[in-house]
C-alpha positions, 0 to 999 in steps of 0.5 A: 275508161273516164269521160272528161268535159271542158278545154283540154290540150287534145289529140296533139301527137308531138315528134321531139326531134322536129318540134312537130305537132302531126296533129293538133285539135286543142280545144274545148268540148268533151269525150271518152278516153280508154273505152274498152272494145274487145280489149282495144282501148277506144278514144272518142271526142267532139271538140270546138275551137277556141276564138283567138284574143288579144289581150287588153285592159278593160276601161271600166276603171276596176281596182286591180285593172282587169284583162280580157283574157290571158294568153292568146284564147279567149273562151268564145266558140269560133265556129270550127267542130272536130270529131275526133277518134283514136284506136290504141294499145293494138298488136301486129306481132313485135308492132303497136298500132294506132290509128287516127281518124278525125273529121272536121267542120263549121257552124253558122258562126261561120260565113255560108260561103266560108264553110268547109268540111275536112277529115284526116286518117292516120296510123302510127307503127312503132316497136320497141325494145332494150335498145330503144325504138322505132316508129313510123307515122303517116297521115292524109288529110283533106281540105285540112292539114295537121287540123280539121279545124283549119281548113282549106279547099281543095287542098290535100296533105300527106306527111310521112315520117321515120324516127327512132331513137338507139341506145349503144349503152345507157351513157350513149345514144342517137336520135334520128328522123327522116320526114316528108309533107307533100302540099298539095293544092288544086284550087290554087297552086301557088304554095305547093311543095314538097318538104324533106326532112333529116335529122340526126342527134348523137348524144353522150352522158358524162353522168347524171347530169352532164352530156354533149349533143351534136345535132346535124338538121338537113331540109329542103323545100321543093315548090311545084312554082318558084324554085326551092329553099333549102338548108342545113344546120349543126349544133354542139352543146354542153348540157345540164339537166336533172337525169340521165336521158333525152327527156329530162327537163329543166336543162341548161345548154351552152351550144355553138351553131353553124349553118347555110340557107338559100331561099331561092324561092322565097327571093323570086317571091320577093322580086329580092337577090338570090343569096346564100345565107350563113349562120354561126351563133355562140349562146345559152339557153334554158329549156324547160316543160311541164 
């Protein structure tokens, strides 16, 4: 076990196919990673949301000129706590089990009337093997969503998802993904819906470094009020990166997307036309994380 204290990118389970953080509570605070519990490692923290800035030249006439800050954070507490939990490492025969609970809530910095409480639960199953791996993920939340720290009242959230990755030889493989978010506001119905998900990426190395994806995305946004919004997309692309598999970054792609949207919904909304939007788009692009 190690204990850790000061700002850190915390408790941010990310799905790669989607883009998704399910959960988010980067922040600064302090806690404990691994605790042992039986053989069962442990993860507990509190952490407070960092105040948002927008960066500006100070006016004191300081040689260089200095900035407020960098990026989007300040170093200011906002007034929204998280107390965080995560029990990992578990077994259920072939199965690993996590688990996830958090509870979220606001200090005085927050206006009285303002202040909210939320929590969330969650539970990851996955298995794993030579041909690769499956995993299934769900997680309720209330007053909140993918966050304690953001909060609404009254509202509920259940997002529930299916994704895994198959491998018919080391040079050929699928990504896939299956989702669904039900939002769910009692107080104020205007923004509930239902959202689904399906996502599926064949991909194929020449060698090391060179592969050709096809990514198929479908989605569609069914509002309680309003109508729907849905759409579909497909991408090929010509990659480059440093090694052979899905994960390796930096990566150079050329690709070539087509697609379809109508936003029936959003157009009642706007008192706009109804149309089905088509997509076709030719480019390049360099992608990299650290």
């Amino acid at each position: 076990a190690y204990c850790w204290a000061g700002r850190d990118f915390h408790q941010r389970p990310q799905q790669g196919i989607n883009d998704y953080f399910w959960m988010n509570h980067d922040g600064q605070g302090a806690g404990v990673k691994n605790f042992d519990i039986g053989g069962v490692p442990f993860d507990v923290a509190a952490v407070a949301a960092v105040e948002s800035c927008s960066p500006e030249v100070t006016e004191d006439e300081a040689t260089p000129p200095r900035i407020t800050c960098t990026g989007g954070s300040g170093t200011g507490d906002k007034g929204n706590y998280a107390a965080t939990s995560k029990i990992h490492g578990m077994k259920l025969g072939p199965l690993d089990l996590e688990l996830y609970a958090n509870y979220g809530l606001d200090s005085k910095a927050v206006e009285s009337d303002e202040r909210l409480n939320a929590w969330q639960g969650g539970v990851v199953l996955s298995h794993t093997n030579d041909s690769g791996v499956n995993k299934v993920i769900a997680r309720y939340s209330d007053n909140a969503d993918n966050s304690v720290f953001n909060k609404t009242e009254d509202l509920t959230t259940v997002y529930a998802s299916f994704e895994g990755l198959y491998k018919f030889t080391q040079a050929t493989q699928v990504e896939y993904l299956l989702a669904f978010h039900d939002y769910d506001n009692s107080r104020d119905k205007t923004d509930n819906r239902k959202n689904y998900n399906a996502i599926v990426r064949p991909m194929h190395w020449w060698n090391d470094v060179h592969s050709t994806w096809l990514e198929a995305g479908w989605q569609h946004v069914d509002y309680d009020n309003g109508g729907d919004n849905k759409g579909w997309k497909l991408t090929l692309s010509q990659n480059m990166s440093i090694a052979m598999g899905p994960e390796f970054r930096p990566m150079l792609r050329f690709y070539v997307t087509g697609g379809k949207v109508d936003n029936e919904r959003t157009a009642r909304v706007n008192n706009t036309k109804d149309e089905t939007l088509d997509d076709f788009n030719v480019g390049a692009m360099w992608e990299a994380w650290f």
